[in-house]
Phi, psi and omega in degrees: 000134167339279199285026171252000187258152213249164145286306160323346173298283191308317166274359178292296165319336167273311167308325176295302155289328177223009136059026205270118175311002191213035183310327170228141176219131185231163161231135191266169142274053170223022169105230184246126199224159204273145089322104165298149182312299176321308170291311181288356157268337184290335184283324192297326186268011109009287184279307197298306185301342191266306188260355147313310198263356149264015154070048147307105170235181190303133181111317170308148196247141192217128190263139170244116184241086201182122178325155168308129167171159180339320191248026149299300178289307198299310174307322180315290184287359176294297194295309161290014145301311169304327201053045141283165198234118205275153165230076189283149179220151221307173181263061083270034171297180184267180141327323213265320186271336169318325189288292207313289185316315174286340174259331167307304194311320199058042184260147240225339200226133178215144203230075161323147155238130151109122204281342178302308185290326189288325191285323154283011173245356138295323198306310198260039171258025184238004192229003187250115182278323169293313200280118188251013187175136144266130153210138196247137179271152183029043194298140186285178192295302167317327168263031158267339156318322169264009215237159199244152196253122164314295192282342189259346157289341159285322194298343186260348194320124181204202194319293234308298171297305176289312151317320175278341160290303176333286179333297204319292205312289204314357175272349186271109170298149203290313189279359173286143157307105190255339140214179185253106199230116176302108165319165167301335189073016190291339163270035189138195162305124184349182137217161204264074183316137151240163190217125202283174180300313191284337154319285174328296183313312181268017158238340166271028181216304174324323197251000189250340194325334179269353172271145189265075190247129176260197199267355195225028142304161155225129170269147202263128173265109182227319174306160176287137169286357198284335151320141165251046191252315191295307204284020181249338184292340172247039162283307164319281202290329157324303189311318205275331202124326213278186199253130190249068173292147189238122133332000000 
């Protein structure tokens, strides 16, 4: 059943099962290009590996500040993979909440995509009470010094690195905490939802259940994942097989 189920499970089970060659599609400037199921777990234990060894354990909260993309998910299922606690946050926050989220939260960790995002997280690193390491996907040349580099913590990952996310994944229980996801504030201060892996799960297989979805769709990622509406419709479709393009 959906709600006994981890999200690293459910995507392990999808890799597994529907192999899908084009499991993610970004745009390049060589146009629109594909990701394999096989590559994106090898990057996710990757990634999962990188933040096991900057002493992420179950219960840590590790921030995702990053546009609808490819290492939007890689970072997710990296950090619950962990039985860790993802903390997304919309990508065009201000400063002031961007702060805010990150000291409530106690996340320990923040994974930037995007040179707007790296650049407000220097901005605010002298005000992040938690945060003992940053890492930025595509950072501008000047803030690489301060950034732990995305692509060179992924880069050697292979069996190795995906067994032991496996090993990982199969210990993280369905009733653990898989995140933490912050209201709008529009009446005050955020507030910190929280939502277990058997939440997640069952509203990505429960709530998509009447659709007539095939194996060579293909889906549009576009609403903010920072949201939970976009991340549970591309959970369903991750789960499902299907082919995920991000806007």
């Amino acid at each position: 059943m959906a709600e006994n189920r981890t999200v690293p499970e459910c995507f392990l089970d999808a890799v597994d099962r529907f192999a899908n060659p084009r499991a993610q599609v970004y745009r390049s400037s060589k146009g629109w290009e594909p990701i394999a199921a096989a590559e994106m777990l090898r990057r996710v234990a990757g990634l999962s590996k990188a933040l096991s060894e900057l002493g992420i354990r179950p219960g840590d909260r590790v921030a995702v500040f990053s546009p609808n993309c490819p290492e939007w998910h890689v970072a997710d299922f990296a950090i619950q993979g962990l039985g860790g606690v993802t903390v997304p946050v919309y990508f065009n926050e201000s400063p002031e909440r961007l702060v805010y989220i990150l000291n409530d939260s106690g996340a320990r960790v923040v994974v930037a995509a995007g040179e707007p995002r790296a650049r407000k997280i220097a901005e605010c690193r002298a005000k992040l009470k938690t945060i003992e390491q940053a890492i930025a996907i595509d950072p501008p040349a000047d803030l690489k010094g301060s950034f732990l580099d995305y692509a060179a913590l992924i880069e050697a990952a292979g069996d190795a690195e995906v067994a032991e996310y496996r090993r990982r994944a199969s210990e993280v229980g369905s009733g653990q905490l898989a995140t933490i996801i912050y209201t709008s504030g529009t009446t005050g201060e955020p507030k910190g939802v929280m939502l277990n892996h058997s939440n997640l799960c069952s509203n990505a297989f429960d709530g998509l259940e009447g659709y007539d979805f095939h194996r060579d769709d293909l889906a549009l990622s576009f609403l903010p994942l920072a949201h939970v509406y976009e991340r549970t419709l591309d959970y369903g479709f991750l789960f499902r097989g299907i082919s995920l393009a991000y806007l």
